[in-house]
PATIRO-381177 format. One record per atom (N, C-alpha, C): residue in three letters; x, z, y. Coordinates in steps of 0.2 Angstrom, whole numbers, padded with zeros to 4 digits, always signed. Layout:
% PATIRO-381177
ALAXZY;...
END
This chain:
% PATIRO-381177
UNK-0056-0042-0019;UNK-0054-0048-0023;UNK-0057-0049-0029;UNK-0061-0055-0030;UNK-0064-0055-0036;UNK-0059-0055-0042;UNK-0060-0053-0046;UNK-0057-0053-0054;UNK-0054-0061-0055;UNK-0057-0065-0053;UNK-0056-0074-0054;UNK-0052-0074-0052;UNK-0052-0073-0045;UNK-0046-0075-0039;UNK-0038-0072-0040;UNK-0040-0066-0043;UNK-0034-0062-0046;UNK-0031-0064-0050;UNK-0035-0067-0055;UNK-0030-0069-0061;UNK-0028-0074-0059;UNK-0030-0081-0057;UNK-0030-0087-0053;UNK-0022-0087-0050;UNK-0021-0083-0045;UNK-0017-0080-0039;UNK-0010-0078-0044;UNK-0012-0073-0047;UNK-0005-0070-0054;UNK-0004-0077-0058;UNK-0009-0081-0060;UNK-0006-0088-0064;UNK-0001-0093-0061;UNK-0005-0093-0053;UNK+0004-0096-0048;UNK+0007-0092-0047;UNK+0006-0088-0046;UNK+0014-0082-0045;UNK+0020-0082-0052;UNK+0014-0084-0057;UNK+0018-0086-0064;UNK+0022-0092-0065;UNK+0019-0097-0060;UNK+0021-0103-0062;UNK+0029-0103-0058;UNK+0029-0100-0050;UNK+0030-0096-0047;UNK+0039-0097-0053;UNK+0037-0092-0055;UNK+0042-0086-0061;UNK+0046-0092-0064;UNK+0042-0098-0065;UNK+0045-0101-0074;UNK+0048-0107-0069;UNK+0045-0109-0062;UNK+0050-0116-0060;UNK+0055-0112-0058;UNK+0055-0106-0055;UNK+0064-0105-0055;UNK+0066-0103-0060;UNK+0065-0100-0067;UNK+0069-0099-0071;UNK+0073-0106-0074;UNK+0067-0110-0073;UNK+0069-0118-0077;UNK+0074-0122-0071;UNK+0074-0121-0063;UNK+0078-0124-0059;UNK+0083-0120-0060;UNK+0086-0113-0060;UNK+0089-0108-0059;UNK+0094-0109-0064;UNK+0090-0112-0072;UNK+0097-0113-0079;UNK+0097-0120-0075;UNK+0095-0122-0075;UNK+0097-0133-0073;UNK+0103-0133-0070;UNK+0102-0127-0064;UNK+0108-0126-0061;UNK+0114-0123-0063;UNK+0114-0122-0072;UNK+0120-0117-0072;UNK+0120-0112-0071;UNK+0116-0107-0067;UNK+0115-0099-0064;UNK+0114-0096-0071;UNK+0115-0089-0069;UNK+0112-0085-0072;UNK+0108-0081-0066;UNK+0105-0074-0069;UNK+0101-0073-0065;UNK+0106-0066-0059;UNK+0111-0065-0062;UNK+0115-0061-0058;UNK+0117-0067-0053;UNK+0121-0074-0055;UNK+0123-0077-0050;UNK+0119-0082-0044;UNK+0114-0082-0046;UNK+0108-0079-0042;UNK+0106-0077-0037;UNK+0105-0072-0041;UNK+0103-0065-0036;UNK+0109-0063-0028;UNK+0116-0065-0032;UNK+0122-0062-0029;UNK+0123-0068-0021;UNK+0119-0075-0024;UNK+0119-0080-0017;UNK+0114-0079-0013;UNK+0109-0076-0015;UNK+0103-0076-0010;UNK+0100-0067-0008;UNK+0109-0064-0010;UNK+0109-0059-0009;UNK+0104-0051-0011;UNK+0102-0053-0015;UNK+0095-0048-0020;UNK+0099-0047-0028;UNK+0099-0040-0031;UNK+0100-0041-0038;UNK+0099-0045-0041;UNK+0102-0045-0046;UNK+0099-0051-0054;UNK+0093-0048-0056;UNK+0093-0040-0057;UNK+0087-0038-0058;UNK+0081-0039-0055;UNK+0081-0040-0047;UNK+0076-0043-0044;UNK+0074-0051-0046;UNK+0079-0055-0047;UNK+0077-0062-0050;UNK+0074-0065-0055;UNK+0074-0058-0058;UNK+0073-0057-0067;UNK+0067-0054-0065;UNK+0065-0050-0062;UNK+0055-0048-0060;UNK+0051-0053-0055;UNK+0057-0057-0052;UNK+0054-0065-0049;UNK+0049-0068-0053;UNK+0057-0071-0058;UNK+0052-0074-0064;UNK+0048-0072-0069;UNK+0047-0065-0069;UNK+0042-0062-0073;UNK+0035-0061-0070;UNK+0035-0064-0062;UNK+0031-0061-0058;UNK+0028-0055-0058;UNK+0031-0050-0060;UNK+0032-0042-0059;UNK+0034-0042-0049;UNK+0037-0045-0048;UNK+0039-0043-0039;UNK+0037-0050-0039;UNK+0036-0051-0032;UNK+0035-0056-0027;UNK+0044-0055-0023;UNK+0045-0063-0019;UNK+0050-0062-0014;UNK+0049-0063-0008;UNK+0051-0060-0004;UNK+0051-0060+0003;UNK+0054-0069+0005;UNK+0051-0071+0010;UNK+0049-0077+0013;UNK+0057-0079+0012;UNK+0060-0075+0017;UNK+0066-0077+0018;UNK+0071-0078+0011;UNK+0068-0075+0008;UNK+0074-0076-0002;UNK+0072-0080-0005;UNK+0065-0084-0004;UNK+0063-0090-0006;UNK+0066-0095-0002;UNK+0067-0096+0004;UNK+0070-0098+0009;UNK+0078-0101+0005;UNK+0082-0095+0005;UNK+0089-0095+0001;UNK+0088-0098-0003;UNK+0083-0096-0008;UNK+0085-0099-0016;UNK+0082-0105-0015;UNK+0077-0111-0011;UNK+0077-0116-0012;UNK+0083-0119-0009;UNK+0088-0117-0005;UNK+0095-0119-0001;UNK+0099-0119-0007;UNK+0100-0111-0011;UNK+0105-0114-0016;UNK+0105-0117-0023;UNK+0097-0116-0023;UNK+0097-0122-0030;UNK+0094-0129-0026;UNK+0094-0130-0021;UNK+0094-0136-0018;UNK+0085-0142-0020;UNK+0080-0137-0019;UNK+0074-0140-0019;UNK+0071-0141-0015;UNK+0073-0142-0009;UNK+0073-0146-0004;UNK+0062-0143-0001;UNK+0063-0135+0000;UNK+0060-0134+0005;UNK+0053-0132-0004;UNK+0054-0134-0011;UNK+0049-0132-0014;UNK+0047-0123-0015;UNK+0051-0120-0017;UNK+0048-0111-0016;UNK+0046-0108-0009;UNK+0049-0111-0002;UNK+0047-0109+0003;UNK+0039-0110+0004;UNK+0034-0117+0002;UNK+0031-0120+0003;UNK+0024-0116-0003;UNK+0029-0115-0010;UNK+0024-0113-0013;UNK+0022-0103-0012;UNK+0027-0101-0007;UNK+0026-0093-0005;UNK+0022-0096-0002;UNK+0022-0099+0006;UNK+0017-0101+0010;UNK+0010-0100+0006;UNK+0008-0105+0001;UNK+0002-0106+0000;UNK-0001-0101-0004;UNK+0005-0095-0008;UNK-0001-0089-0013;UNK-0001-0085-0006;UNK+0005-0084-0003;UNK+0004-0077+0003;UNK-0004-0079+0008;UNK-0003-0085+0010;UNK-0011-0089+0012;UNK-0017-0087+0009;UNK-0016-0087+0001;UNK-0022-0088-0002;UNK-0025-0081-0003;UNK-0021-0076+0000;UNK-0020-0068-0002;UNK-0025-0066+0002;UNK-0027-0062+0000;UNK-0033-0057+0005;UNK-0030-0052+0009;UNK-0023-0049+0007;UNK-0019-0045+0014;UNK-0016-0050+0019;UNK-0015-0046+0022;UNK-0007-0053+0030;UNK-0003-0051+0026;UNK+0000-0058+0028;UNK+0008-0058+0027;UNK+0011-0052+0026;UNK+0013-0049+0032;UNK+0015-0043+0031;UNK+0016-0037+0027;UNK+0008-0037+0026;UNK+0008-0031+0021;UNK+0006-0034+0016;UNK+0009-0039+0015;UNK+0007-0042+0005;UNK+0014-0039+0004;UNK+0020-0038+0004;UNK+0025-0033+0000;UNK+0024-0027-0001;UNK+0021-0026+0003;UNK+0019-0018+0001;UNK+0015-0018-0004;UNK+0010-0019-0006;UNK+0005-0021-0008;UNK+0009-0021-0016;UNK+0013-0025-0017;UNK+0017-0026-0022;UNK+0023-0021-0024;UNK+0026-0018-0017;UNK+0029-0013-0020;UNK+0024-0004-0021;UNK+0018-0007-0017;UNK+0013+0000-0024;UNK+0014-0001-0030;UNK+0014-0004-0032;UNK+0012-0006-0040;UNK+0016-0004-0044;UNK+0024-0004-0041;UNK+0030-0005-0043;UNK+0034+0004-0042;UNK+0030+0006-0038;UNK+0033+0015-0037;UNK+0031+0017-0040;UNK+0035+0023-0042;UNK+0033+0028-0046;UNK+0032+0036-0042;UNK+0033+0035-0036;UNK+0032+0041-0031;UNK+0028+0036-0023;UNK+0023+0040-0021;UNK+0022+0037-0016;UNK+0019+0044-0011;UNK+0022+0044-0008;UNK+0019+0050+0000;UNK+0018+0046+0004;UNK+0011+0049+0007;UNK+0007+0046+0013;UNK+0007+0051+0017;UNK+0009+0051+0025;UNK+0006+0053+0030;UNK+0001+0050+0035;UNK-0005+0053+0034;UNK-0011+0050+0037;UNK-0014+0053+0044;UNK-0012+0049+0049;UNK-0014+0054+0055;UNK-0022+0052+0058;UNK-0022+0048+0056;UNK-0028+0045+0061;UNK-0034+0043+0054;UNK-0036+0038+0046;UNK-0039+0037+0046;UNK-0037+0039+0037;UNK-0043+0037+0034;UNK-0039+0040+0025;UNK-0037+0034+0024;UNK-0031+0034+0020;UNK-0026+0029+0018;UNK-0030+0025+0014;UNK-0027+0018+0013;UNK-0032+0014+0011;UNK-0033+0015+0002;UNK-0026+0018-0001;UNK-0026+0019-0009;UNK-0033+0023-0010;UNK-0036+0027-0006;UNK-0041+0033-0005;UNK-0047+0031-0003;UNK-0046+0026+0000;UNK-0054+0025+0002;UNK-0062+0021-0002;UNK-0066+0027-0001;UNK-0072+0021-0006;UNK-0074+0017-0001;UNK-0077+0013-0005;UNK-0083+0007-0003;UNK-0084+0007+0003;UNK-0085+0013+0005;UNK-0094+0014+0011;UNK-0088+0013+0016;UNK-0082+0018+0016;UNK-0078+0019+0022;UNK-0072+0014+0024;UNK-0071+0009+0018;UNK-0067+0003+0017;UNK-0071-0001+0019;UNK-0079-0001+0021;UNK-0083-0008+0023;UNK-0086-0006+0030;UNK-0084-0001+0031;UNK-0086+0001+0040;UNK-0078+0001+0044;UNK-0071+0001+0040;UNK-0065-0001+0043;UNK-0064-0007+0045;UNK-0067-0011+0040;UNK-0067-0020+0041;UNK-0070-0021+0044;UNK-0078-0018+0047;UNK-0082-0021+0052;UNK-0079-0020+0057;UNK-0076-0015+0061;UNK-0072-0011+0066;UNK-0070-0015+0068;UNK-0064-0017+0063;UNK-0059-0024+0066;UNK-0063-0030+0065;UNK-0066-0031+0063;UNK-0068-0037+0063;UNK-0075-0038+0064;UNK-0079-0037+0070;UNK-0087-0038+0070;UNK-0089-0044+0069;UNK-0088-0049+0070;UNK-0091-0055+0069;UNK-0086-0059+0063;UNK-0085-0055+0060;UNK-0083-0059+0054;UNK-0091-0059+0047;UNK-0090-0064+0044;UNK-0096-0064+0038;UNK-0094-0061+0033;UNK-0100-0058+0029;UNK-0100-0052+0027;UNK-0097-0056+0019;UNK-0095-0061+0018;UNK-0092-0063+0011;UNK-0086-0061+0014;UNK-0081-0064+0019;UNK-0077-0059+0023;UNK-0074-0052+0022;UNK-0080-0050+0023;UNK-0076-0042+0022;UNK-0078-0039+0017;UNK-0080-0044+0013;UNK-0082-0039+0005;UNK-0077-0041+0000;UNK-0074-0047+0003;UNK-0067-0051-0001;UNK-0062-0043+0002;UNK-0062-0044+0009;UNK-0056-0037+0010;UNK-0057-0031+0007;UNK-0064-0030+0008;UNK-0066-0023+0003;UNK-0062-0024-0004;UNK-0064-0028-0009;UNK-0062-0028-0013;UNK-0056-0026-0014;UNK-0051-0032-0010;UNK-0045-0031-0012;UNK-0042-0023-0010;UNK-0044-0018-0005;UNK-0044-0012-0004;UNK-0045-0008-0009;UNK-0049-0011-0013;UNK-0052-0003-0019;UNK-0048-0008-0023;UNK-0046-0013-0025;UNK-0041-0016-0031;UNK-0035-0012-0032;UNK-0033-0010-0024;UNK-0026-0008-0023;UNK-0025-0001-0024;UNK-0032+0003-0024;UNK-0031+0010-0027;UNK-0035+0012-0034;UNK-0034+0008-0037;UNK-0036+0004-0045;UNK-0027+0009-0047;UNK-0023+0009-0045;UNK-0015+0011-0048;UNK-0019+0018-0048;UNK-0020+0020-0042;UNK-0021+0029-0044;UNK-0023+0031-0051;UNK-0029+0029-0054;UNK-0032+0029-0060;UNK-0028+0027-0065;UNK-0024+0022-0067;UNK-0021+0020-0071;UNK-0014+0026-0076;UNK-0014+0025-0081;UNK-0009+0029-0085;UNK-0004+0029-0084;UNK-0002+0024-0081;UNK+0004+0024-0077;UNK+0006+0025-0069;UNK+0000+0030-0067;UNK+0001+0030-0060;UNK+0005+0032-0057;UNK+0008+0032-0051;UNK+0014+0034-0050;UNK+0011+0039-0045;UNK+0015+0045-0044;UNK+0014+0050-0041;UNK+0012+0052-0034;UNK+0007+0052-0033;UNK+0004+0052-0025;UNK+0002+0059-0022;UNK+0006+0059-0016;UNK+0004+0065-0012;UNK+0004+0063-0006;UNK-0003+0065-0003;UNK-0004+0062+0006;UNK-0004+0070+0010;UNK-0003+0067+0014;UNK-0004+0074+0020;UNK-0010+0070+0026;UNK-0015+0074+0025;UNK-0020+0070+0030;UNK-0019+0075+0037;UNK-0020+0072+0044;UNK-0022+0076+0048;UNK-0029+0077+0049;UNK-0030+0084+0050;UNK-0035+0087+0051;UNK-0040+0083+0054;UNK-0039+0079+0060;UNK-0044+0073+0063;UNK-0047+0068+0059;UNK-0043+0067+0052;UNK-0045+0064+0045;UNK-0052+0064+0044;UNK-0053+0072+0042;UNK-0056+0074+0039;UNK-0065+0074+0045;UNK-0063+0074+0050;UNK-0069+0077+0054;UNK-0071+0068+0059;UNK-0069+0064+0059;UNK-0069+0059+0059;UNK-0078+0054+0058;UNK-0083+0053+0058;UNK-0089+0051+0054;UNK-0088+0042+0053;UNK-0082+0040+0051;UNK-0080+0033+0049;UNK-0088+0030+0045;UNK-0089+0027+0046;UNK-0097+0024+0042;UNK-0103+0027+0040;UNK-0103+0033+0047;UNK-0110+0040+0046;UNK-0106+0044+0042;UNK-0111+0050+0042;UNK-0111+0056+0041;UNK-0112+0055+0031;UNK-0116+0052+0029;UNK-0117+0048+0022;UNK-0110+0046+0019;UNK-0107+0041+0022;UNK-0104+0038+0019;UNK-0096+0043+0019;UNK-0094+0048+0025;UNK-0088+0053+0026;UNK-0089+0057+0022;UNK-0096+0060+0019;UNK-0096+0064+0016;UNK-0092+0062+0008;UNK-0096+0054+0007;UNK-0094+0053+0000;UNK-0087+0052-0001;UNK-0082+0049+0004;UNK-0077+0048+0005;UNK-0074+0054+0003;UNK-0074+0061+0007;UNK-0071+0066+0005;UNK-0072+0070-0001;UNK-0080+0068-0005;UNK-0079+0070-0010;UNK-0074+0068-0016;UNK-0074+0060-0015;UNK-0069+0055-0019;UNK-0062+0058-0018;UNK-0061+0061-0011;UNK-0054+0064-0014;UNK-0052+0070-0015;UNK-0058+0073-0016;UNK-0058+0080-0019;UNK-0059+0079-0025;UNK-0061+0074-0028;UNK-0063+0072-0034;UNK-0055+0071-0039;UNK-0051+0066-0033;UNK-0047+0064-0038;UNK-0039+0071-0038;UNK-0043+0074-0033;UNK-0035+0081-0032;UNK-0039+0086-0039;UNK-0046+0087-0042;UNK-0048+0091-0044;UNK-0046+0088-0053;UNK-0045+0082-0052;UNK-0044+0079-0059;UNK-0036+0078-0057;UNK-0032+0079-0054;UNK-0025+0081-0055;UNK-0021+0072-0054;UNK-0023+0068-0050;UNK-0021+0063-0053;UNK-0016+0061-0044;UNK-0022+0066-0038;UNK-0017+0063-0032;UNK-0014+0073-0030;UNK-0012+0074-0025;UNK-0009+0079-0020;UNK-0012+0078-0014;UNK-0014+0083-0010;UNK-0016+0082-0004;UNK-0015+0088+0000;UNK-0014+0087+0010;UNK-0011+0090+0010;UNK-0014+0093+0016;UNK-0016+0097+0020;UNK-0021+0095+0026;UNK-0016+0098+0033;UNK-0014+0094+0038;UNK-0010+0096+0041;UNK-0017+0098+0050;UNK-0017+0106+0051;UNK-0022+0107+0052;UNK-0022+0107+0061;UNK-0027+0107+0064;UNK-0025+0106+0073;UNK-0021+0112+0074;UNK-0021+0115+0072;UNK-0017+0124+0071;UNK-0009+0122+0073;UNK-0007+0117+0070;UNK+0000+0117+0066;UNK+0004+0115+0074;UNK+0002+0110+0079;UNK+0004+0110+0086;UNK+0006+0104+0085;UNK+0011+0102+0090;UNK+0016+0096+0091;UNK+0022+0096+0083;UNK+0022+0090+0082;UNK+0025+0090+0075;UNK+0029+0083+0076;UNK+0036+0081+0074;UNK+0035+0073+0074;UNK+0033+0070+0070;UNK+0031+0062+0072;UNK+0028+0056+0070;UNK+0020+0058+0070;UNK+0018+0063+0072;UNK+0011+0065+0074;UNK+0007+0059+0073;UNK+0007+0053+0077;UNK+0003+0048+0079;UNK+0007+0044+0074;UNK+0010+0041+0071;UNK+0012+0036+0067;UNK+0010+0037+0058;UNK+0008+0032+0057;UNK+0008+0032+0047;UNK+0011+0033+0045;UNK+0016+0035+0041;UNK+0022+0034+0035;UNK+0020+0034+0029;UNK+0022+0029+0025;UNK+0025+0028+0019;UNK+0029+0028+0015;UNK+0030+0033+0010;UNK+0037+0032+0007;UNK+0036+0029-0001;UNK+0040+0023+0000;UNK+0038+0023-0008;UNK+0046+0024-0012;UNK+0046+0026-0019;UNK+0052+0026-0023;UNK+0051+0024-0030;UNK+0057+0023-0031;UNK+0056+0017-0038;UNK+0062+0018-0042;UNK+0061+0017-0049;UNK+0064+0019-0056;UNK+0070+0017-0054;UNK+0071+0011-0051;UNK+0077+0005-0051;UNK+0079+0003-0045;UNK+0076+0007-0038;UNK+0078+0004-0034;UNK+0079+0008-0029;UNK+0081+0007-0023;UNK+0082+0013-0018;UNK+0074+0013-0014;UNK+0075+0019-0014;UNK+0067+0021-0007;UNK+0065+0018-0001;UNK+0060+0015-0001;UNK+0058+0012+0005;UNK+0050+0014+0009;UNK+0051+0014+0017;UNK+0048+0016+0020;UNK+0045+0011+0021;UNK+0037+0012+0023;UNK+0034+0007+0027;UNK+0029+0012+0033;UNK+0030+0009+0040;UNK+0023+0012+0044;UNK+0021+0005+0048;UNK+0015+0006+0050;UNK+0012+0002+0053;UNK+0008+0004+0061;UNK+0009-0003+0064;UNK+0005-0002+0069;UNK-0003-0005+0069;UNK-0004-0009+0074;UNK-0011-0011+0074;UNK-0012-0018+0071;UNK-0008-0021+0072;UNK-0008-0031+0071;UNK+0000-0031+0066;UNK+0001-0025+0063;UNK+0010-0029+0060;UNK+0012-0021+0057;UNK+0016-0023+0053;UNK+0019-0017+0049;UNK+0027-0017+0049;UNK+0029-0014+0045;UNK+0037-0013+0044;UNK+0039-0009+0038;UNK+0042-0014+0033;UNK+0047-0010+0030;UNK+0054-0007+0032;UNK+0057-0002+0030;UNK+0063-0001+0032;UNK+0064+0004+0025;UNK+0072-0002+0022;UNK+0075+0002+0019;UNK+0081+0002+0020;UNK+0083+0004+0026;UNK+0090+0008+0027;UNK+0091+0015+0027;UNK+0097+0013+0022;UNK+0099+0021+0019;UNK+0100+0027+0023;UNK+0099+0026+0029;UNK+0101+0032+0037;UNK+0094+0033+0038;UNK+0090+0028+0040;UNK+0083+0029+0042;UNK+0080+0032+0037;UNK+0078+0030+0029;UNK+0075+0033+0024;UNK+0078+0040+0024;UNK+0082+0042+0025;UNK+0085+0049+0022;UNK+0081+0054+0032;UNK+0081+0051+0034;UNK+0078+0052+0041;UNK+0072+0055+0039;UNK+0066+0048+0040;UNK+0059+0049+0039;UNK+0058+0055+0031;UNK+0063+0055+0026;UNK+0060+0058+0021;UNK+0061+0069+0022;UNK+0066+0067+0029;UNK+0067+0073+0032;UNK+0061+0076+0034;UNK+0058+0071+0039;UNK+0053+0073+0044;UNK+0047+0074+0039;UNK+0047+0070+0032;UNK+0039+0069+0031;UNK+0040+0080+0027;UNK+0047+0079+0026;UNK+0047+0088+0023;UNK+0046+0094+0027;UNK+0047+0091+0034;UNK+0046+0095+0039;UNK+0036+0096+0038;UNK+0032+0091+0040;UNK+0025+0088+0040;UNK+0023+0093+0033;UNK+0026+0094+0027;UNK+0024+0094+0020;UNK+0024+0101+0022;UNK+0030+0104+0027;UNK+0031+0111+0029;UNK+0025+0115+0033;UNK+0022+0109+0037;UNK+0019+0113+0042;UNK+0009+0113+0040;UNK+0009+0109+0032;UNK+0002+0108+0032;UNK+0000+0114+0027;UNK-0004+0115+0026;UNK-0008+0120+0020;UNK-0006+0117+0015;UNK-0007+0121+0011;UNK-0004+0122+0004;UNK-0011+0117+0002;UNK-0011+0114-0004;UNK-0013+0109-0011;UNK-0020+0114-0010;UNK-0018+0121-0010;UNK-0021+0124-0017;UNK-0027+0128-0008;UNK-0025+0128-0003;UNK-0029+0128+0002;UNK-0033+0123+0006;UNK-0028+0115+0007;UNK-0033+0111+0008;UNK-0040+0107+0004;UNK-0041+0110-0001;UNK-0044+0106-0005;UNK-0049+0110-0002;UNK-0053+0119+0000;UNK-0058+0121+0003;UNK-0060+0119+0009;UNK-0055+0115+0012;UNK-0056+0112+0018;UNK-0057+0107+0018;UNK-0058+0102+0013;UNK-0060+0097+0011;UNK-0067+0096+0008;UNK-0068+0100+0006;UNK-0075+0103+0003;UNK-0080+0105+0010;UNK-0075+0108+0013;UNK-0079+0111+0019;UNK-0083+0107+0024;UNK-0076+0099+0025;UNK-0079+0096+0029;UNK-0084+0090+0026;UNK-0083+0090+0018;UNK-0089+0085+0016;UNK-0095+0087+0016;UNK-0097+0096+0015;UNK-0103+0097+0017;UNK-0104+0098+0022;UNK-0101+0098+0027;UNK-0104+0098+0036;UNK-0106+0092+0036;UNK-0103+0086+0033;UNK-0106+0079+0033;UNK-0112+0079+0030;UNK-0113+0082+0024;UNK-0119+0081+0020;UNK-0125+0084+0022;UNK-0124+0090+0026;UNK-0129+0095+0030;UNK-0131+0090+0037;UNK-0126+0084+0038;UNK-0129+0082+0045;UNK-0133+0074+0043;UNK-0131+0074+0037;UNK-0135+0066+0036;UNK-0142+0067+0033;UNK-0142+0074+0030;UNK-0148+0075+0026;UNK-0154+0078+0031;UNK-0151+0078+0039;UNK-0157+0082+0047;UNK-0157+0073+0049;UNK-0155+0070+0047;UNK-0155+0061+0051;UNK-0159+0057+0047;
END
């Protein structure tokens, strides 16, 4: 995502913030009375119009029903979530990164997107997307490395992924660019900013083996999961299911090597990369 586009996109997400603050009093509300009709806290309507959170399609949907503007917040979600460089789908996520202060990643199949450089984020997008043009996937790239732009920041919020072993041994955009990739996250465990966690082919049948998980957690809100499949994702944040997944991901946290052990093995597999791209 170019830097323009971004600030551009955050100015209507602003505008966005200020026509409901201004339809919201017109109508008498406050922001608790609000929140209570279109069922979301006050404090959520209050990080609406601060454009701090985005809302989900369906709560634009409510609030143009109960302030009665006849189809304008649904129309104007349509046109930023459009104009966005994620799907639909995973643009709440995207926003609730920003917004955690704890994030665990289980990665079984590829490096999480917060994690990936360049080389490996522009060989994922060609994968899916071969005949797409390459301003195309350089606009996704970008938005890719924008989104693990939070890891580096003072305010990062605490990241621990558990990758499977497959992760690592994988040659996602040549032998060159896996190698760089695994350095970058030795890089960023060694400057203390992520966790990492290697769950090894050793370790046997585990649950959610083949599925992502995401846990995100927040100062002021309850814990939400997201996993995804190939074309679509999901959040779930019911209080049964979360306390579930946050089970299972302690079991995974159980059965992988230590911090203080995966990182040799990270190193080990960067230069088995390096060793093979340097005889090509």
């Amino acid at each position: 995502m170019a830097k323009g586009a971004h600030g551009s996109r955050q100015a209507a997400w602003e505008f966005f913030g200020t026509e409901l603050k201004r339809r919201r009093e017109n109508a008498g509300l406050t922001q608790v009375d609000l929140g209570a009709r279109v069922f979301v806290s006050g404090g959520y309507i209050g990080q609406f119009e601060q454009a701090i959170r985005k809302p989900q399609l369906d709560v634009a949907q409510r609030i143009d029903d109960v302030l009665q503007t006849e189809g304008f917040f649904e129309r104007l979600w349509q046109k930023l979530i459009k104009d966005s460089p994620f799907a639909a789908w995973f643009q709440a996520v995207v926003e609730l990164e920003r917004l955690a202060t704890r994030i665990s990643e289980f990665a079984p199949t590829i490096v999480p997107g917060l994690l990936q450089t360049p080389e490996y984020a522009r060989a994922m997008m060609l994968a899916g997307n071969p005949f797409a043009t390459d301003e195309y996937i350089e606009e996704k790239v970008r938005a890719r490395l924008d989104r693990g732009r939070i890891l580096k920041d003072g305010a990062r919020p605490v990241y621990w992924a558990i990758l499977q072993e497959s992760v690592l041994r994988a040659p996602v955009g040549g032998a060159a660019a896996m190698a760089k990739q695994l350095e970058h996250i030795a890089t960023l465990t060694r400057e203390r900013k992520i966790q990492v966690q290697v769950l090894p082919f050793s370790a046997g049948a585990l649950a959610v083996m083949g599925h992502m998980v995401k846990l995100l957690e927040f100062e002021d809100a309850p814990p939400t999961v997201y996993t995804e499949s190939q074309l679509s994702g999901t959040l779930l944040d019911e209080p049964s299911v979360v306390k579930g997944v946050m089970a299972t991901y302690d079991l995974l946290r159980a059965a992988a090597l230590s911090p203080e052990a995966s990182l040799p093995l990270i190193d080990s597999a960067a230069e088995d990369f390096r060793r093979c791209a340097s005889t090509t």
